[in-house]
N, C-alpha and C positions, 0 to 999 in steps of 0.2 A: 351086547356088552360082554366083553371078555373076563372070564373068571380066572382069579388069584390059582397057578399050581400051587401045589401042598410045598415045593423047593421054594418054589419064591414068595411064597406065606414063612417058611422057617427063615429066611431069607431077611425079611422086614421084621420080625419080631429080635435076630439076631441083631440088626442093624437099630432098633431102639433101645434095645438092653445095653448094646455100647453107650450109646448117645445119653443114656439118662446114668451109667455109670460114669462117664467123663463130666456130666453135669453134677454128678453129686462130689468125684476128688475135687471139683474147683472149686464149692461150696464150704469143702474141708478144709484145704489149701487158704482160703481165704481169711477164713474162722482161725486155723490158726498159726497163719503168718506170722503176727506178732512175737509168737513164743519162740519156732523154728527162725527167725532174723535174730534175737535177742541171742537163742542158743550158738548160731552158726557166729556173733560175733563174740563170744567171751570165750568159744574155743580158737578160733583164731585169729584174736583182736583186731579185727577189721573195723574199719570206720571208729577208730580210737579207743575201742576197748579194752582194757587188759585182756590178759589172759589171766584167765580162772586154773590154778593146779589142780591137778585129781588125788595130788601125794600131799598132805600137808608138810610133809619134811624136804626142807632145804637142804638137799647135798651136795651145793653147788659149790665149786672154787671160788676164793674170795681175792677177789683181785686189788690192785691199787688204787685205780682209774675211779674216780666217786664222780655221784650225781647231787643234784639238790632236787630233794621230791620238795616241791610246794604244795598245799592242802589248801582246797576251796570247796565253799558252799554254797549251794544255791536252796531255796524252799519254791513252791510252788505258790502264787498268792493266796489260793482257796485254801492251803493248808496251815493251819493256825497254830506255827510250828514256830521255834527261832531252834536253828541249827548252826553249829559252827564247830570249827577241828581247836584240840586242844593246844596244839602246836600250829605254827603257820606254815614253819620247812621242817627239812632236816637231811643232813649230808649223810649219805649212805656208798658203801663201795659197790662194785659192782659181786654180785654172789652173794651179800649180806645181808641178812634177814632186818629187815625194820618194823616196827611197831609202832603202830600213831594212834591216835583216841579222836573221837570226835565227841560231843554232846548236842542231845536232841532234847527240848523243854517245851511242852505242850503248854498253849499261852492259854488256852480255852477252859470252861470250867463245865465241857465234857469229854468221855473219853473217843480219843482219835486217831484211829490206825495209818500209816504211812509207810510208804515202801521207796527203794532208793536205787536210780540207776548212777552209772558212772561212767564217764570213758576219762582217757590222759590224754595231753598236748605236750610235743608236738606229737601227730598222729601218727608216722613213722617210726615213734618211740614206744608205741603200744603193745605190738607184738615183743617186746622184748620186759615189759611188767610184768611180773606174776604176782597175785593178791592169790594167800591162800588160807587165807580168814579174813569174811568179810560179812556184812550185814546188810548188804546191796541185795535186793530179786527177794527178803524177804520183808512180809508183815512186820513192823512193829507197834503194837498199841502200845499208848500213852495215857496212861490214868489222866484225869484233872490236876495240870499244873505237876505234872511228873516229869520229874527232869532222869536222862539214862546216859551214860558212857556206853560207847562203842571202838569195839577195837577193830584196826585193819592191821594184818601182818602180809607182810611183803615181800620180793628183792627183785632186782633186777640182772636178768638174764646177763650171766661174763661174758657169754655167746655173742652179746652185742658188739663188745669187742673187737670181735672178729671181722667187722662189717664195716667197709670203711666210709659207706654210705652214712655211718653213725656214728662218724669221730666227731660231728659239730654238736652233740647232743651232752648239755652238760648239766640243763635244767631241765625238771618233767613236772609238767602240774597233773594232779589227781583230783577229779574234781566229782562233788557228788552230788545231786540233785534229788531232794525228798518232792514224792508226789503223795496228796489222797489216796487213799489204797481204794482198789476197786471192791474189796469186801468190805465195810465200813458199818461200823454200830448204827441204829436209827439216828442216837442225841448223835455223831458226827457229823452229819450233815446239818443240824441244826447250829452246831457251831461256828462250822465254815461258814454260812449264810449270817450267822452274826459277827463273825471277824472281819466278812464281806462290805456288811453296812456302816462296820466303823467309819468314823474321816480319815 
């Protein structure tokens, strides 16, 4: 039987150090996809999502050319929420900052944390929203039967303007979707499972 040289002994210990390195990035990769797809789309609203500012201040040119944002809600059924925008539209120019409220009312009588994504329709007109206060990616708990305003501030890119791909763009819905938060009080999941069994 032929024995391992000391080259091709460092040889195979080389070649599994790779192999259990490439096994552990795709482990990582996997774990945390969700967060790096979430990040790579609110920077450049792909697959419908705004784009997120890094400058809270609008110093955009305010153009003539308006849109009409429409405001929609959706809840999650496990979460024991009634959510809905304080306003339904509202005509905004292009470069002008907007301001919309929504209200979130915890129906349960425990408390229940919920967190909210978002994208805009049409999808085309995404990279061109910027939200630069918003209440989307984070927790928010709800006491028992606590009702909260939320504000979104806005505008939309004059830049779009420019694009003639985007002259038929004259409505945008903003639409926002509360789920169960994945960090969640014990009594919340007792609740959901009771809002659950209602009829």
């Amino acid at each position: 039987m032929k024995k391992e040289t000391t080259q091709e002994m460092t040889r195979n210990i080389k070649t599994k150090i790779l192999l259990a390195t490439i096994a552990i990035g795709m482990l990582s990769l996997g774990f945390f996809s969700k967060t790096l797809y979430d990040t790579f789309c609110r920077i450049t609203g792909f697959g419908g999502t705004p784009v997120l500012a890094m400058n809270e201040d609008n110093l955009s040119v305010v153009l003539d050319r308006s849109v009409t944002v429409n405001f929609d809600t959706n809840v999650s059924p496990d979460l024991p929420w009634k959510f809905e925008p304080v306003q339904r539209s509202m005509e905004v120019k292009l470069g002008q900052t907007g301001l919309a409220f929504y209200t979130a009312k915890n129906m349960s009588d425990r408390p229940v944390t919920g967190v909210a994504t978002f994208n805009v329709t049409p999808v085309k007109a995404a990279p061109w929203f910027v939200k630069t206060e918003c209440f989307c990616f984070t927790d928010q708990t709800l006491q028992p039967g606590e009702e909260m305003t939320m504000p979104v501030l806005f505008f939309v890119d004059p830049e779009m303007d420019g694009s003639e791909r985007h002259d038929d763009v004259r409505d945008v819905v903003l639409s926002y979707t509360f789920f169960v938060a994945e960090d969640q009080p014990e009594e919340a999941e007792a609740a959901a499972a009771t809002v659950q069994a209602l009829p």
